[in-house]
C-alpha positions as CSV (number, residue, x, y, z in Angstrom):
1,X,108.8,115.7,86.9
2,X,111.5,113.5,88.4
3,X,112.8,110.9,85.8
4,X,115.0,107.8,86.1
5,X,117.9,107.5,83.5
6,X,118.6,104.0,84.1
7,X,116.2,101.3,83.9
8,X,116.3,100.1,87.4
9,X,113.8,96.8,88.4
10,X,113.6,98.0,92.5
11,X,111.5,101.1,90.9
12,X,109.3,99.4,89.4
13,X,105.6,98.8,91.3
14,X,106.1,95.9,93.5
15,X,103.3,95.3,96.2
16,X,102.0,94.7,98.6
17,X,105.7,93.3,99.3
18,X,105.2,90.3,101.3
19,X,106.5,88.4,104.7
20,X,106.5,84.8,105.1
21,X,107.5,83.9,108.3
22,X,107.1,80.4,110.2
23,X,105.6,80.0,113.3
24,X,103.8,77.1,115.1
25,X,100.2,78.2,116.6
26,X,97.1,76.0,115.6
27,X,93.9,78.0,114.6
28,X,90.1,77.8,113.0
29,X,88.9,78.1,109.4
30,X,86.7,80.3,108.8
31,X,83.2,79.2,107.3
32,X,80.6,80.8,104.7
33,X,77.3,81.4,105.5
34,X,74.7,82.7,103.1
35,X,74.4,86.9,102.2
36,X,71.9,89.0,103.8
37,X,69.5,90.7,101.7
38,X,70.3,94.2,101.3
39,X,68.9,97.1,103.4
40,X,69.3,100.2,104.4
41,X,69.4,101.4,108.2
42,X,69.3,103.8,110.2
43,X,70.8,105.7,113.2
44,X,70.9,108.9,115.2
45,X,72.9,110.8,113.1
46,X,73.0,109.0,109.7
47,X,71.2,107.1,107.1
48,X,72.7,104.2,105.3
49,X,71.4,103.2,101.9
50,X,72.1,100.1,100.3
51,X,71.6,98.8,96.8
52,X,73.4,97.4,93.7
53,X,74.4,99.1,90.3
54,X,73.7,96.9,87.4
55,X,73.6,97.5,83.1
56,X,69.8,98.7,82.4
57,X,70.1,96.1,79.4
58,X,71.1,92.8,80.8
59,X,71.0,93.2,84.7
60,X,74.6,92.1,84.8
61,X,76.5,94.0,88.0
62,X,78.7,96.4,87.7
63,X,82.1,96.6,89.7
64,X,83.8,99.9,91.2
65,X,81.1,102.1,90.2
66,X,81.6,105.7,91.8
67,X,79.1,107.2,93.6
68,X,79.2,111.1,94.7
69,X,76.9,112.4,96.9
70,X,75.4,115.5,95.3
71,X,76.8,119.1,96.8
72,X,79.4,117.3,99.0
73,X,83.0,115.5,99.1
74,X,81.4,112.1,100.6
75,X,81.8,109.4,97.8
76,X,81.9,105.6,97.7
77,X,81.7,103.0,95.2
78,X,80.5,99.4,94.2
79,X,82.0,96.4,95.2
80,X,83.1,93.4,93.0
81,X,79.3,92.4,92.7
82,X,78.2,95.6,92.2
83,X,77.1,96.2,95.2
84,X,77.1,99.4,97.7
85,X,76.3,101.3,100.8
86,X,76.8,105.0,101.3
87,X,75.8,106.8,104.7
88,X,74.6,110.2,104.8
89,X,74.4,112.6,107.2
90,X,70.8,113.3,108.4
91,X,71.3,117.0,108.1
92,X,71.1,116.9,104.3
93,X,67.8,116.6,102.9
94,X,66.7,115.1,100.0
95,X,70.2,113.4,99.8
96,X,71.0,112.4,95.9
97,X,74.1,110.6,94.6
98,X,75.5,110.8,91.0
99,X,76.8,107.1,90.1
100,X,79.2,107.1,87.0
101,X,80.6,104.4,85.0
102,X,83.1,104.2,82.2
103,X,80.8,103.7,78.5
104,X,77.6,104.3,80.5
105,X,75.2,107.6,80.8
106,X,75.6,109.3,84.6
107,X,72.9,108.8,86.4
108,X,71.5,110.9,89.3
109,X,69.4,109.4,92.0
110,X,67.4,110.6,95.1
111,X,68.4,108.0,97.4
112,X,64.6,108.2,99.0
113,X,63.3,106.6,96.1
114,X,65.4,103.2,96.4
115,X,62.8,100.7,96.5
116,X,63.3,98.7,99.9
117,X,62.3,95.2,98.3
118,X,64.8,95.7,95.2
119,X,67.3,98.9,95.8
120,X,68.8,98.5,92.1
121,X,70.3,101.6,90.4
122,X,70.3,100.5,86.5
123,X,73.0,102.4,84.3
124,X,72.1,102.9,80.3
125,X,75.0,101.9,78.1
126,X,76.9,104.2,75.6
127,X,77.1,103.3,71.9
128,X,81.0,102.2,71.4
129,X,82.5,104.8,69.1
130,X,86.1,104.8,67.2
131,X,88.8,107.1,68.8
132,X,88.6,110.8,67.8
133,X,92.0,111.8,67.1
134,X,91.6,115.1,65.3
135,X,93.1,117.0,68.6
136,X,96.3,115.1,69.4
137,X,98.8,113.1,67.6
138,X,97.7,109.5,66.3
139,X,100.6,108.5,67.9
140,X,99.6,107.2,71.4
141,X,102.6,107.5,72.8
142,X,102.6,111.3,72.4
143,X,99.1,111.5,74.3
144,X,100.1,109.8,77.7
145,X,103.2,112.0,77.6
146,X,101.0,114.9,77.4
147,X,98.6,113.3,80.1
148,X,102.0,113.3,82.3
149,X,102.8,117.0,81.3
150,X,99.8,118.1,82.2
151,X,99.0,116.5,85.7
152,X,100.2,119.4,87.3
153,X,97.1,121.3,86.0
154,X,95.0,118.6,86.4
155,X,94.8,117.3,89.6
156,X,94.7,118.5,92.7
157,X,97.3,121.2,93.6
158,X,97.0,122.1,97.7
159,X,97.6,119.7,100.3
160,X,94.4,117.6,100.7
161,X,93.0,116.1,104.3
162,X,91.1,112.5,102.8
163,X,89.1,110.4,105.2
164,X,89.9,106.8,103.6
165,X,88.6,103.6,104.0
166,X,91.3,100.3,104.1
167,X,90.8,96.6,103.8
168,X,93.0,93.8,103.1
169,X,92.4,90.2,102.8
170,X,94.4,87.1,102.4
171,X,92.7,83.8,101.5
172,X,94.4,80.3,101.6
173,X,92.6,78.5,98.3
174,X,89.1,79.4,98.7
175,X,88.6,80.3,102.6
176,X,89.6,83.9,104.0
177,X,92.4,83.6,106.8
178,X,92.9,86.8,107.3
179,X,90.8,90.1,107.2
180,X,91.7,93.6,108.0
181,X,90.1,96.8,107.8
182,X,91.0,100.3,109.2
183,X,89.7,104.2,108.3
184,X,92.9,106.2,107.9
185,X,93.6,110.0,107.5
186,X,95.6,110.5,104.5
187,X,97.8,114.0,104.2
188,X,97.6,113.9,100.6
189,X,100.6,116.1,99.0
190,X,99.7,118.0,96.2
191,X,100.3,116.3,92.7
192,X,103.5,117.9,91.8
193,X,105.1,117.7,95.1
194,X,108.0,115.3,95.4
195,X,106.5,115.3,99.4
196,X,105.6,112.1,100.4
197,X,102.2,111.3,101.5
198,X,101.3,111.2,105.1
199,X,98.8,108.3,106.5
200,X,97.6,108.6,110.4
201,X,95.1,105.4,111.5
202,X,92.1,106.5,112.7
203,X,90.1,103.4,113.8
204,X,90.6,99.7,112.4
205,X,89.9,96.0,113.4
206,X,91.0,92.1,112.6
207,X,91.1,89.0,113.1
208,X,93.5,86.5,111.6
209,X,92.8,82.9,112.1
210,X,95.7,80.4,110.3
211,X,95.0,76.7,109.3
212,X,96.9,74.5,112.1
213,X,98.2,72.3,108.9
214,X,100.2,75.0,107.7
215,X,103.0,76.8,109.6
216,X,103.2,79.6,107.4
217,X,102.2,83.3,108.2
218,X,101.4,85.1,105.2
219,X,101.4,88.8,105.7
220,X,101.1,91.7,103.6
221,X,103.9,94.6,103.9
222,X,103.1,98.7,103.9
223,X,99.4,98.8,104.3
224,X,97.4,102.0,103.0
225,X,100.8,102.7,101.7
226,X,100.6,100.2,98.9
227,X,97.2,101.7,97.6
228,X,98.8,105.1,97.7
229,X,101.9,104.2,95.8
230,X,99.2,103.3,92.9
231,X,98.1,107.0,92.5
232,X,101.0,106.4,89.5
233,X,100.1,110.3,89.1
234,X,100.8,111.3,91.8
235,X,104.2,108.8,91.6
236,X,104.7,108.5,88.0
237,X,107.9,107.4,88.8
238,X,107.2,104.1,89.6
239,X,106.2,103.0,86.1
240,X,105.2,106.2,83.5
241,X,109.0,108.3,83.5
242,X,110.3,109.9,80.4
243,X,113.0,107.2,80.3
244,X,110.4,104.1,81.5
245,X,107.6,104.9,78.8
246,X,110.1,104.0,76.1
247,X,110.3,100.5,77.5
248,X,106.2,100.2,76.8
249,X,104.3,100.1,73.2
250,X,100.9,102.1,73.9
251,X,98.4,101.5,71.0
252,X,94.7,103.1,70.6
253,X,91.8,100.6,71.7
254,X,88.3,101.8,70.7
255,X,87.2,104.9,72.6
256,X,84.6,105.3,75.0
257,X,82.2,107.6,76.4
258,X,81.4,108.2,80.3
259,X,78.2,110.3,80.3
260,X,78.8,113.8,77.4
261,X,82.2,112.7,78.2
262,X,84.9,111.2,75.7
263,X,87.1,109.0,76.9
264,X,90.3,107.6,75.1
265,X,91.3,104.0,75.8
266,X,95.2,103.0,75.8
267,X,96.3,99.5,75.2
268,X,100.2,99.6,77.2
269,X,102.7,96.3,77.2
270,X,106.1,95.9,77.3
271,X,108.2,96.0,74.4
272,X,109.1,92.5,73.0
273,X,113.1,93.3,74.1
274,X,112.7,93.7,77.1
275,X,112.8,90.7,79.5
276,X,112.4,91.9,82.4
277,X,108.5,91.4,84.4
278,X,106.4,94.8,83.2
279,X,103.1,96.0,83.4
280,X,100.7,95.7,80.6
281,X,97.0,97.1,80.3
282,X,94.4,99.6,80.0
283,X,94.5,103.4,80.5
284,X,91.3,105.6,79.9
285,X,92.0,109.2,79.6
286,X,89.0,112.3,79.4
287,X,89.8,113.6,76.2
288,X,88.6,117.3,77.0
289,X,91.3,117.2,80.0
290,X,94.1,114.9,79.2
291,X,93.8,113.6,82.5
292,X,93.8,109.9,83.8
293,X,91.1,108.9,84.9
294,X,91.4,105.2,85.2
295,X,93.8,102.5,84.8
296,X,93.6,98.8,84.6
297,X,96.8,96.7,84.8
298,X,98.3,93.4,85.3
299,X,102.0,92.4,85.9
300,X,103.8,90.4,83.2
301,X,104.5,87.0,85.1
302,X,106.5,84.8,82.9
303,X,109.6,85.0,84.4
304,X,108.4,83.7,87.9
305,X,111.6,83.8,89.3
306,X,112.1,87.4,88.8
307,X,108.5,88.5,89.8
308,X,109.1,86.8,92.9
309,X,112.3,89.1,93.8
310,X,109.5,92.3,93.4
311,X,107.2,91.2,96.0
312,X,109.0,88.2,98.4
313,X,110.6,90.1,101.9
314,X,111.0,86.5,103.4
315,X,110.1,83.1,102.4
316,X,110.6,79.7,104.6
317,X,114.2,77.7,103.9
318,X,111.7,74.6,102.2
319,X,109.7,76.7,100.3
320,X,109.6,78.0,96.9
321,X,107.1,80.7,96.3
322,X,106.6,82.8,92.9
323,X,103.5,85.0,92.0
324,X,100.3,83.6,90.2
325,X,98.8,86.7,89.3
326,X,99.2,90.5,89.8
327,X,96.5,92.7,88.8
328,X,96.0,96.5,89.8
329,X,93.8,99.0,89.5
330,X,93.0,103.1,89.9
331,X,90.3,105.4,89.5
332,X,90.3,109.0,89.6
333,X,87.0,111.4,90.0
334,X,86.5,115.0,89.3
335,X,85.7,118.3,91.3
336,X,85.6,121.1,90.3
337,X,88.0,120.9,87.6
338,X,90.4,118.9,89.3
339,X,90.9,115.3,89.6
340,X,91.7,113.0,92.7
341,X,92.7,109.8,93.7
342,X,89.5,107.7,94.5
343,X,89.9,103.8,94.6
344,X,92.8,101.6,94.3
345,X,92.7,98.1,93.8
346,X,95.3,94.9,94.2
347,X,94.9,91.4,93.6
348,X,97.7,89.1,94.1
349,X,97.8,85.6,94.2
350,X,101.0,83.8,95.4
351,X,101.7,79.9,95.2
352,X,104.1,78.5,97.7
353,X,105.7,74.5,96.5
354,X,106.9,73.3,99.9
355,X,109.6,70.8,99.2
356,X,109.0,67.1,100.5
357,X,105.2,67.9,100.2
358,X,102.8,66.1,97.9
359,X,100.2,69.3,98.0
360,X,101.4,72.9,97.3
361,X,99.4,76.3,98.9
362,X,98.0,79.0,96.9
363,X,97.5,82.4,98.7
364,X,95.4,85.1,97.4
365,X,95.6,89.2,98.6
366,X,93.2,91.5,98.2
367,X,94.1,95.6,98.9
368,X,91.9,98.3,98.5
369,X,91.2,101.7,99.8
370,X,88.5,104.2,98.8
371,X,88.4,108.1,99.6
372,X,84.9,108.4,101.6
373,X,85.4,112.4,101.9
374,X,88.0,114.9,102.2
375,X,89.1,119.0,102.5
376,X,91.3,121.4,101.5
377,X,93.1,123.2,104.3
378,X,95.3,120.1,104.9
379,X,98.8,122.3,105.9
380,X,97.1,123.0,109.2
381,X,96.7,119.8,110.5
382,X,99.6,118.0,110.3
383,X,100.3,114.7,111.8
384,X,102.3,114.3,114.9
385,X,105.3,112.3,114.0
386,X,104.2,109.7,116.7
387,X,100.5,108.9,115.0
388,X,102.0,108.5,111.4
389,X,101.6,104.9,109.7
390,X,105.5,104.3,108.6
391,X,105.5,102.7,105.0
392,X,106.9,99.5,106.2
393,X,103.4,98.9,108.7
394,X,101.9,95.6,108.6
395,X,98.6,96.5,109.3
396,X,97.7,93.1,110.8
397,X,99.9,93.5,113.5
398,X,98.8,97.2,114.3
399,X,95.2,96.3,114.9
400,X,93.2,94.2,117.0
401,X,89.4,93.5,117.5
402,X,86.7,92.3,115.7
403,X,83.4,92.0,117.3
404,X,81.1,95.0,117.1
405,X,78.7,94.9,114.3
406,X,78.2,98.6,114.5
407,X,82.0,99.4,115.1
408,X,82.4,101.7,112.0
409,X,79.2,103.9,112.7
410,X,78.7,107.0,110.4
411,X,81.6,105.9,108.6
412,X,81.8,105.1,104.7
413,X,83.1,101.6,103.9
414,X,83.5,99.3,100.9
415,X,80.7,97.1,100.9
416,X,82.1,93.5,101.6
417,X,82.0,90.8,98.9
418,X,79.7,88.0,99.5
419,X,82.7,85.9,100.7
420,X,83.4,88.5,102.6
421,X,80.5,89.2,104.6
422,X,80.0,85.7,105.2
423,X,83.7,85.3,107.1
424,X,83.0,88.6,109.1
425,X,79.6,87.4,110.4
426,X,80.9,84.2,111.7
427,X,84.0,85.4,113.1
428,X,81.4,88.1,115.2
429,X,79.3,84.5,116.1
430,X,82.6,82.7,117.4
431,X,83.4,85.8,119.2
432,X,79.4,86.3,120.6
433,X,79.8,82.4,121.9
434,X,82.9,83.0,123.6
């Protein structure tokens, strides 16, 4: 494991970095329209199902479930709202998914017997249950450091071809200003290779529309790269080292259940002496594996000034800018025995005070990608230098188009928020009218 004797800020897990550049174009706001009903459809090679995962006992939605399609690699998972699609290939019959959920039973359903008129998938809670320490120290510190020690066995161990689907979207206040999305190729090195990750894009679209009272080009640095940096075990370096986890005080929460499965829940913040912005949060662990499975973790903000250094590349000369939140999140799943990087997840809202201005400007990033399918056997299809994504891409300006309805065919995406949905629809009605 590499380690990091000095304390060093730069290391720490700063993104999406961002670029604020001026320029002087005038555009269009974007508009919301009201959300479809859901459906599924149909084509000739595929069947798309559509439906929403929700608590059996109070019909409240749950976010980033995962969904596996049963005898395959294809996966997806819920939206914010709970919400989902999944597209399966017509060549497997009687298709059904396993959707899992931290605290809640598995469930497996035959996606044939979605009802049409109300495609709900309901998930039975667990019983919360105090931690179950007898196999590991009480000391939690000792069990992330054997969570590190063993990731080697743990996860996956061969390079890995994953078929990933990217979207990022910046909002100014409450309207979306920007939206990209892309399916990549990731090279995924194996877990305890100090090799880099490889991304090549495969397909992707845009469309970017800034208000013409603002001047200001928000736009979000290193792309698919930013949700890989997050596999912190695959790049435990950037927050979990020997030498870092002694900055951090990790406490038992209650622990939870996923399924038969136990799962142990670590609180993590930064100890009180330290002063410089940290991360504090959740980490759930399968207690039969030591492996982590999910974490869920905000930046410390408090020092705005310095939080501003980890994610400003450029600002304007009459502006000051300085994060308003910074939350993150990973999830792993299992195969076989091994674990992989499935979802990532950033949310980061930025204020800018412009100086001789009565109002200020509040920008808000989303990042995620989700693995839709993958396969071993990844050593024989390297990427040509020339297709690789280099870490400092802005995905907006490496895409273009945004019109097709149907443009990401038998692909796997992340079902759109509302919000969402609504901004992509009418950018494809301004773009049918011209």
């Amino acid at each position: 494991m590499k380690t990091q004797p000095n304390f060093s800020i730069d290391k720490f897990l700063s993104f999406p970095v961002i670029s604020l550049l001026l320029f002087g174009f005038a555009v269009r706001t974007l508009a919301v329209n009201d959300f479809p009903p859901v459906k599924s459809s149909e084509s000739d090679n595929f069947i798309e199902y559509k439906g929403k995962i929700v608590d059996k006992k109070t019909g409240s939605s749950l976010a980033y479930a995962g969904l596996t399609v049963v005898g395959t690699n294809i996966s997806s998972i819920s939206n914010s709202e709970g919400d989902f699609s999944i597209k399966i290939s017509k060549g497997i019959s009687n298709p059904k998914i396993k959707v899992s959920f931290i605290g809640y039973k598995n469930k497996l359903v035959t996606l044939t017997d979605l009802k049409p008129d109300k495609p709900r998938i309901e998930l039975e809670p667990l019983a919360v249950e105090l931690p179950e320490l007898n196999v590991i120290s009480k000391d939690a510190e000792v069990l992330i450091r054997a969570v590190l020690e063993k990731r080697g066995d743990n996860y996956f161990n061969t390079q890995t071809l994953m078929t990933a689907f990217y979207r990022e979207t910046i909002k100014k206040s409450r309207t979306y200003v920007s939206l990209a999305e892309a399916v990549v190729e990731v090279n995924k090195q194996p877990y305890t290779s100090f090799k880099p990750d490889a991304v090549k894009l495969y397909k992707s679209r845009k469309k970017t529309d800034y208000n013409k009272l603002d001047t200001l080009a928000f736009k979000l640095q290193g792309g698919p790269f930013n949700s890989l940096y997050l596999d912190i075990m695959k790049n435990p370096d950037y927050i979990f080292t020997d030498d870092m986890i002694m900055n951090y005080e990790f406490t038992f929460d209650y622990s939870t259940h996923e399924d038969n499965r136990l799962i142990y829940v670590l609180d993590f913040k930064q100890n009180p002496n330290k002063k410089e912005p940290m991360y504090y949060g959740k980490l759930y662990i399968d207690a039969q594996s030591l492996a982590l499975k999910s974490a869920v973790f905000s930046l410390n903000i408090t020092d705005k000034d310095a939080a501003a250094e980890m994610f400003i590349k450029k600002k304007p000369f009459n502006a000051r800018v300085y994060p308003i939140d910074a939350k993150y999140r990973i999830d792993y799943l299992e195969k076989d025995g091994k674990w992989y990087y499935a979802y990532s997840r950033i949310e980061l809202g930025m204020k800018i005070i412009w100086k001789k201005k009565l109002f200020n400007t509040n920008y808000y990033s989303t990042v995620e990608m989700a693995i839709t399918d993958w396969g071993k056997g990844a050593e024989n299809k390297a990427f040509d230098y020339k297709d690789r994504l280099k870490p400092s891409v802005i995905i907006s300006d490496e895409v273009s188009g945004f019109s097709d309805p149907k443009f990401w065919g038998e692909f796997n995406v992340i079902e759109p928020e509302k919000s969402i949905d609504s901004a992509i629809k009418k950018i494809q009605k301004q773009l049918e009218k011209k």
